[in-house]
C-alpha positions as CSV (number, residue, x, y, z in Angstrom):
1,X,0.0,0.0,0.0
2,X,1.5,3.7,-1.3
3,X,1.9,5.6,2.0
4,X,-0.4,8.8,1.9
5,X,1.6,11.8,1.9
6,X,-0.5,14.6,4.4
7,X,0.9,18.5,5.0
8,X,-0.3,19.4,8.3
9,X,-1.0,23.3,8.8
10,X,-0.5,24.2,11.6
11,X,1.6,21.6,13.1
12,X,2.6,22.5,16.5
13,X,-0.9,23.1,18.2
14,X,-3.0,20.8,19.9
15,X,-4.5,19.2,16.6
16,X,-1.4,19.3,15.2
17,X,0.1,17.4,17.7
18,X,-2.9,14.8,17.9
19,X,-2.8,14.2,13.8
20,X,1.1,13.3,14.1
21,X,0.5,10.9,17.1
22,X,-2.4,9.3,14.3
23,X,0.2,9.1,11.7
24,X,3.1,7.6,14.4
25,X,0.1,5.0,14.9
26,X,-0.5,3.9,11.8
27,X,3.2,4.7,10.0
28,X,2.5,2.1,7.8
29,X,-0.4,3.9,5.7
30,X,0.4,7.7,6.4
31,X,3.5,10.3,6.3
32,X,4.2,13.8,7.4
33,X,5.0,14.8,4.3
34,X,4.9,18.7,5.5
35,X,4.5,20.3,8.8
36,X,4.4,24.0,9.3
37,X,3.7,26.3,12.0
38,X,3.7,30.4,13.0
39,X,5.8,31.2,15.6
40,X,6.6,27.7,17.5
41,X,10.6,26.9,15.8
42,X,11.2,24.8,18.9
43,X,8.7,22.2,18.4
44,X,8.6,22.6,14.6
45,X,12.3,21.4,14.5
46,X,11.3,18.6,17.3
47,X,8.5,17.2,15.1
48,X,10.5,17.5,11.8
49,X,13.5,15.4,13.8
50,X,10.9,13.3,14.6
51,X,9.0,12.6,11.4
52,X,11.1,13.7,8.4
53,X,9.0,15.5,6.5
54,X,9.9,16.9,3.0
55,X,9.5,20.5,4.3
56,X,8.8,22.5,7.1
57,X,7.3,26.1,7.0
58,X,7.2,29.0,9.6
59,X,4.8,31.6,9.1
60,X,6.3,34.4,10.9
61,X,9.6,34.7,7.9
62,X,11.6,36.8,11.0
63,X,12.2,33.1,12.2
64,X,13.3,31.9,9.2
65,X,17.6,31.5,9.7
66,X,16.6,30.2,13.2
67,X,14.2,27.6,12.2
68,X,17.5,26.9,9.3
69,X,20.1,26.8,12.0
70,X,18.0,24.5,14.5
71,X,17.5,21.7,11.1
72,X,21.4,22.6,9.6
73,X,21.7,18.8,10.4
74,X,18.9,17.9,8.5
75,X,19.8,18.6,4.9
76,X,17.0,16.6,3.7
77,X,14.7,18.8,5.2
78,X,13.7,22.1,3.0
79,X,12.9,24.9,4.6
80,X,10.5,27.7,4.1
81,X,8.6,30.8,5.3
82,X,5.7,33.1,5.0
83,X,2.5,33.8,4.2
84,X,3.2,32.5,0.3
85,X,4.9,29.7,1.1
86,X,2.2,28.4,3.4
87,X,-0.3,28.8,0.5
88,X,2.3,27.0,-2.0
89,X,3.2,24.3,-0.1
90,X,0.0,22.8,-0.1
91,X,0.4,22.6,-4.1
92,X,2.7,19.9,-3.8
93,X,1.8,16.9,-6.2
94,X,2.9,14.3,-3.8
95,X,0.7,16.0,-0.7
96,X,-2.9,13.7,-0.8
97,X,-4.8,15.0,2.6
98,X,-4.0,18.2,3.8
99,X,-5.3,18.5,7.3
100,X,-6.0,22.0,8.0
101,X,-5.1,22.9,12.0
102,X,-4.3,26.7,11.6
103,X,-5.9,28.6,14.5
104,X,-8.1,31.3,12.7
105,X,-8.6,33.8,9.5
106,X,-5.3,32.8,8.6
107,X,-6.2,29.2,7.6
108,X,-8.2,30.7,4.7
109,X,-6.0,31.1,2.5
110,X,-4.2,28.4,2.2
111,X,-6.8,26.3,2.4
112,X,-8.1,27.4,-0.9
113,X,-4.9,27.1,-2.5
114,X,-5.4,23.3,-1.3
115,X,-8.9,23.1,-2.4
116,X,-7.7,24.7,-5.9
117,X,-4.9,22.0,-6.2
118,X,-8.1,18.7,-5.4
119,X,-6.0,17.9,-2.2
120,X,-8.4,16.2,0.4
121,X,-9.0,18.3,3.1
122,X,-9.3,17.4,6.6
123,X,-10.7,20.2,8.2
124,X,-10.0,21.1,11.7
125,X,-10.4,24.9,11.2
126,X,-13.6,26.1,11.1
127,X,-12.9,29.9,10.5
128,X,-12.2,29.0,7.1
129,X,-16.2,28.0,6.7
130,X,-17.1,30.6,9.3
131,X,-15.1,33.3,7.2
132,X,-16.4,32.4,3.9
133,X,-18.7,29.3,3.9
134,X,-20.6,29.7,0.7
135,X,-17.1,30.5,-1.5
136,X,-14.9,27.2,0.4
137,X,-18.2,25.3,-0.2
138,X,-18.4,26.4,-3.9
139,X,-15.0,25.5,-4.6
140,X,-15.2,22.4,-3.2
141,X,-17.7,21.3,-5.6
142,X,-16.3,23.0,-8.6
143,X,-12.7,20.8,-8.0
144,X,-14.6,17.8,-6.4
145,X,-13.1,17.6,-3.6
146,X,-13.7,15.8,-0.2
147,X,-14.1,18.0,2.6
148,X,-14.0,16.0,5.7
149,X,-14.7,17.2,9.2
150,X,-12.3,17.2,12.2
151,X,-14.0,19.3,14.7
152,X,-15.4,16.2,17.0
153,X,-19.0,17.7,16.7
154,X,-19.0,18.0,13.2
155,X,-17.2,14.1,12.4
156,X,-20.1,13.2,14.9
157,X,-22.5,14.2,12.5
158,X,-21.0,13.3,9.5
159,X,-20.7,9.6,11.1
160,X,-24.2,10.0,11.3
161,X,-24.8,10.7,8.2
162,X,-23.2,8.0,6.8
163,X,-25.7,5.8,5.1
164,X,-28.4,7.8,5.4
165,X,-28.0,9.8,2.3
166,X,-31.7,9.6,0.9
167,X,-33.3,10.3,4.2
168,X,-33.6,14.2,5.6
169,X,-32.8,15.4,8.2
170,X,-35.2,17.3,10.6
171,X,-32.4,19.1,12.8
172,X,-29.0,18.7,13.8
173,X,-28.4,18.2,17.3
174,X,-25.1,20.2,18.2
175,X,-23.7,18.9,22.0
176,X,-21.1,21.8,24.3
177,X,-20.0,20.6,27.4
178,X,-20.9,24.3,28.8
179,X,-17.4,25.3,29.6
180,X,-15.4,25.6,33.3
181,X,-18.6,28.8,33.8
182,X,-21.7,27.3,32.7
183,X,-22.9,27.9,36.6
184,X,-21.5,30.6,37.4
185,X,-23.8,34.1,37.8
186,X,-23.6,37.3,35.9
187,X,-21.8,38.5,39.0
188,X,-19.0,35.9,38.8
189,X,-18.3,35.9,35.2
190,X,-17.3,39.6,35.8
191,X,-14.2,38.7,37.4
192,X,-13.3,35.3,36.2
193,X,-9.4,35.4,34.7
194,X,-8.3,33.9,31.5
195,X,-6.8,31.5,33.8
196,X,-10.2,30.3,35.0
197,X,-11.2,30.3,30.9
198,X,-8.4,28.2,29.9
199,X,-9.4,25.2,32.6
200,X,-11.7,23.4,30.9
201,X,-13.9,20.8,32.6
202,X,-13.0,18.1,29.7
203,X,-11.2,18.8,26.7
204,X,-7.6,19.5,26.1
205,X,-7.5,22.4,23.6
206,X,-5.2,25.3,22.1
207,X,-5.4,28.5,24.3
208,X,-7.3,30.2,21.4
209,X,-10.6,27.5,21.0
210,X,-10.3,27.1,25.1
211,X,-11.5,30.6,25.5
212,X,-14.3,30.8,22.5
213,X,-15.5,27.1,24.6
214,X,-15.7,29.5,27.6
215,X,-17.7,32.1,25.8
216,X,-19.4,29.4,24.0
217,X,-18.5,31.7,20.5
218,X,-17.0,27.9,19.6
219,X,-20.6,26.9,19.6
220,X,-21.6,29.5,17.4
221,X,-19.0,29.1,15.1
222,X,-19.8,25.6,14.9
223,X,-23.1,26.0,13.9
224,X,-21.9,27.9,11.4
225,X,-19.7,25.2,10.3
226,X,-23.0,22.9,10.5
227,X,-25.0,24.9,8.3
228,X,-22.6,24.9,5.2
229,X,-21.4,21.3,5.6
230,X,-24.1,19.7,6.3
231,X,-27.2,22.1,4.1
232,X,-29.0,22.6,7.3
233,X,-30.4,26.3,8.0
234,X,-29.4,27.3,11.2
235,X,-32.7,27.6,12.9
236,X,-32.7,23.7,12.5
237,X,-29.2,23.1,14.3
238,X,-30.1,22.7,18.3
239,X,-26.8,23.7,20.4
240,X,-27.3,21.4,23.8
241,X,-25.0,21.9,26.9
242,X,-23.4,18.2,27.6
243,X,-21.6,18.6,30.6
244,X,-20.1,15.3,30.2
245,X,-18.7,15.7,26.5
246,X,-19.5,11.9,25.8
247,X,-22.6,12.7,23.2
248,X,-20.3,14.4,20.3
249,X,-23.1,15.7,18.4
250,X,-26.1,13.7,16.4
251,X,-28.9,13.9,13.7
252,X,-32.6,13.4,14.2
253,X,-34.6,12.9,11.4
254,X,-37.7,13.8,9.8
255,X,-39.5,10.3,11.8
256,X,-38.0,11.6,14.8
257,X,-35.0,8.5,15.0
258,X,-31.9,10.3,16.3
259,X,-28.6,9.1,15.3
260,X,-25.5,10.2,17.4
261,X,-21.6,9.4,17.6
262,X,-20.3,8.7,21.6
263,X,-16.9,8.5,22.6
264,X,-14.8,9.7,25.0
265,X,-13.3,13.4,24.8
266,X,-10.3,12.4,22.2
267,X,-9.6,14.2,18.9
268,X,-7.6,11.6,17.5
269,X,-10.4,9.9,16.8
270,X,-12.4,12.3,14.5
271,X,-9.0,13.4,12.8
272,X,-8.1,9.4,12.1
273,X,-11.8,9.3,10.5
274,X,-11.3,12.2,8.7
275,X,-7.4,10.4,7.5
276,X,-9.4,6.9,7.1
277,X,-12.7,7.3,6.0
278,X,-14.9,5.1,5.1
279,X,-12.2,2.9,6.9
280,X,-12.0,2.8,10.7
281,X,-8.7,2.0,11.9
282,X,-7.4,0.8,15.5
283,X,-6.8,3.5,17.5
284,X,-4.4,3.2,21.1
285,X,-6.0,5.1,23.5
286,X,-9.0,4.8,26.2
287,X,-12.5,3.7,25.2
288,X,-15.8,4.6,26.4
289,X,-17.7,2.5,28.8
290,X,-21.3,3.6,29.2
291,X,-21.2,1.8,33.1
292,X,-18.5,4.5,34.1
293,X,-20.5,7.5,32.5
294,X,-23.4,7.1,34.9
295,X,-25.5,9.9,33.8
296,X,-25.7,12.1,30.5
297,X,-27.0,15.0,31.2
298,X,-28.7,17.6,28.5
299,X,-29.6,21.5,29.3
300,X,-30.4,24.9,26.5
301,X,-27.9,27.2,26.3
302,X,-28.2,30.9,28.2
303,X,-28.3,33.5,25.6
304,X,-28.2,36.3,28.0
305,X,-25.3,35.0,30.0
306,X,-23.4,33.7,26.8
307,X,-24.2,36.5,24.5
308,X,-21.5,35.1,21.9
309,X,-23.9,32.6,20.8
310,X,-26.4,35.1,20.5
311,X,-24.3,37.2,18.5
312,X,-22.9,34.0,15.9
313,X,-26.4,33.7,15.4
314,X,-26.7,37.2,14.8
315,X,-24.2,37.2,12.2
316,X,-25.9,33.7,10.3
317,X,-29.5,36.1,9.9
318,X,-27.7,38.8,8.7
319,X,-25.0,36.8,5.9
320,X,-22.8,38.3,3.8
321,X,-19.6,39.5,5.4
322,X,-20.8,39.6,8.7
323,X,-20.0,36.1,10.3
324,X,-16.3,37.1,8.8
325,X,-16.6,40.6,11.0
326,X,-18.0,38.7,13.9
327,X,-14.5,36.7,13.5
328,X,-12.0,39.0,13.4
329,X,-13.3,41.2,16.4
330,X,-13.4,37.6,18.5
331,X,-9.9,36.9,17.7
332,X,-8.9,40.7,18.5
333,X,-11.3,40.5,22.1
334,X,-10.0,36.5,22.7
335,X,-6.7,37.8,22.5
336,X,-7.1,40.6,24.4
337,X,-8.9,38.8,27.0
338,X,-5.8,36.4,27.4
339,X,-3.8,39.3,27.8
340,X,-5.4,40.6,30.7
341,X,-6.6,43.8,28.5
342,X,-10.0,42.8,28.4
343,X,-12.7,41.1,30.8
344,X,-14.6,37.9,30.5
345,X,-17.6,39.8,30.0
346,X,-16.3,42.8,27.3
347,X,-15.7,40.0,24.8
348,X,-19.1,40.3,23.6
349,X,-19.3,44.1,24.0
350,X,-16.7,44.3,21.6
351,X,-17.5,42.2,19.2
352,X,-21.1,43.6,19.0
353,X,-19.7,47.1,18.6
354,X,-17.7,46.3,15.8
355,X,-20.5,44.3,14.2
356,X,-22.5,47.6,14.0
357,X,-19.9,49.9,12.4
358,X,-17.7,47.4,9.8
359,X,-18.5,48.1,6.4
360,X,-21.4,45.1,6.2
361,X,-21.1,43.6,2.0
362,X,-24.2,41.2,1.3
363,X,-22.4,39.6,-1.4
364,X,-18.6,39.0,-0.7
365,X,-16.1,37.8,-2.7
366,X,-12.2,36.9,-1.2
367,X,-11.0,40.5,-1.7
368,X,-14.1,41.6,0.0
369,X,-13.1,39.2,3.4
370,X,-9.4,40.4,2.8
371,X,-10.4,43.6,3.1
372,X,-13.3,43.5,5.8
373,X,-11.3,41.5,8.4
374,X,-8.2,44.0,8.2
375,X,-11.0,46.7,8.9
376,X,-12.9,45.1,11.8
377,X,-9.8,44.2,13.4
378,X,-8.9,47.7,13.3
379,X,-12.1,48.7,14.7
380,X,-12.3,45.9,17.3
381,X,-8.5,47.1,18.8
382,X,-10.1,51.0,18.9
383,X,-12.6,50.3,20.9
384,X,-10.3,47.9,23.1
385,X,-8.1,50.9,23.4
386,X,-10.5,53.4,24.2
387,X,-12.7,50.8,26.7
């Protein structure tokens, strides 16, 4: 069996990580055949010791004669950087899955230059859809390409899907464990610390998706994500809080059967389905057993005290470019948040004031996103500055 050949973007983060444990698993059916990352040169050297990849790229070029000096032993290696690189590497004839792990609007880009080149894409960033859902989805179809889910929610469905192709769907039932505050009061939520955010009850995520978990802006995003994947409007996607994160997500159809993928909280899995499908390979790792769980436990979502959600579905109603505004002021207010220049509560304040003076576009086109997430993250960091 020809080894698959998969570029990982985005290498060095927590899906990153997880895909090259998959591919150590099952180094007999898949190699790293590119790993990049932005600023991480440390554990981008590390990995590339560790899995001799063609090529490694670095986003951030300043980083560039480090990232050479810390692989000079490793002249099989190639070595690249920047923005045009990462959208070029992807191109590569031997590369067959590209598994796209980039945190935020910066996955975009290169994963249309992967679309473009009918590499399968394993997608674990859902800003990409988020950003530009109808344009990823059009040129999916227009290079046939398979667009596979990573996010655990989203492979959830999908699994549930599969079979059940002539049969629709009545509503998509999207699970959120609630994040570390889903008891806390109005009162409490006012002081919690990005330290409190980034404890989460029971997944192990990047810093970035940790916080939008704790706003539940993740949830909205991921409905989102649901909408374009699967064809579903939004007002037929349910968002349930799951405490116990053992429900990934599920379908219930139109003679009211529900379908749902269980498992415990482990993204290998979803990202060795995405690698595999329609195969399902062994996987090392703990199982789920349904005497242990005990209880699974189902609530709504507040609104009022999670106003992110409201706001993601704000930004579906209205289309165009507005879901790609209501990105790029949540990565400006995430940020800010984890820097301690923000509170837990002016998240949403800030992403609903920039929602209300970007430049709104009803039919966007890739320059148009270009251009309108430069803007409202120029907006969103004025009215951080001037909070």
């Amino acid at each position: 069996m020809k080894k698959r050949q998969i570029c990982i973007l985005g290498s060095t983060g927590s899906i990153g990580t997880q895909a090259l444990d998959v591919i150590a698993q099952h180094s007999d059916r898949y190699e790293a055949y590119c790993l990049t990352a932005n600023n991480n040169i440390e554990k981008l050297a590390e990995q590339a010791r560790k899995f001799n990849p063609a090529c490694v790229v670095i986003a951030n070029e300043a980083l560039y004669d480090n990232l050479v000096s810390l692989l000079a032993d490793q002249p099989g290696i190639k070595v690249y950087a920047g923005k045009e690189a990462l959208a070029q590497v992807v191109e590569a004839d031997p590369i067959d899955i590209v598994l796209a792990s980039m945190v935020g609007f910066a996955g975009l880009v290169p994963t249309i230059h992967a679309i473009k080149a009918r590499k399968k894409i394993a997608l674990a960033n859902k800003e990409t859809l988020v950003v530009a859902g109808e344009l990823m989805l059009n040129l999916v179809q227009q290079n046939h390409v398979d667009l596979l889910p990573v996010d655990s929610e989203h492979s959830a469905i999908f699994q549930s899907l599969v079979g059940e192709e002539q049969n629709e769907v009545d509503k998509i039932l999207l699970t959120c464990s609630g994040g570390p505050f889903r008891l806390f009061s109005h009162e409490q939520l006012a002081k919690v610390t990005a330290a409190d955010a980034l404890k989460h009850p029971t997944w192990d995520m990047g810093a970035k998706i940790t916080i939008d978990s704790a706003t539940l802006m993740n949830k909205g995003f991921e409905v989102m994500e649901a909408k374009w994947l699967f064809g579903v409007p939004a007002d037929h996607i349910e968002v349930l809080i799951h405490p116990q994160s053992i429900v990934h997500s599920g379908v219930q159809f139109k003679d009211g059967a529900v379908k749902a993928q269980l498992g415990v909280p482990d993204m290998r899995l979803p990202i060795q389905y995405a690698f595999s499908y329609p195969e399902r390979l062994p996987l090392n790792g703990d199982f789920l057993d349904l005497f242990k769980a005990q209880q699974l436990e189902f609530f709504k979502p507040d609104m009022e005290k999670f106003p992110c959600l409201a706001l993601a579905y704000d930004a579906i109603r209205q289309g165009g470019n507005m879901p790609c505004i209501l990105n790029a002021a949540n990565e400006v207010a995430n940020a800010a948040f984890r820097r301690g220049e923000c509170s837990f509560l002016g998240i949403a304040e800030i992403i609903s004031k920039t929602m209300t003076k970007t430049t709104f576009d009803a039919i966007p086109d890739l320059d148009i996103y270009l251009q309108t997430d430069s803007e409202a993250r120029a907006i969103a960091t004025e009215i951080l500055r001037n909070k």
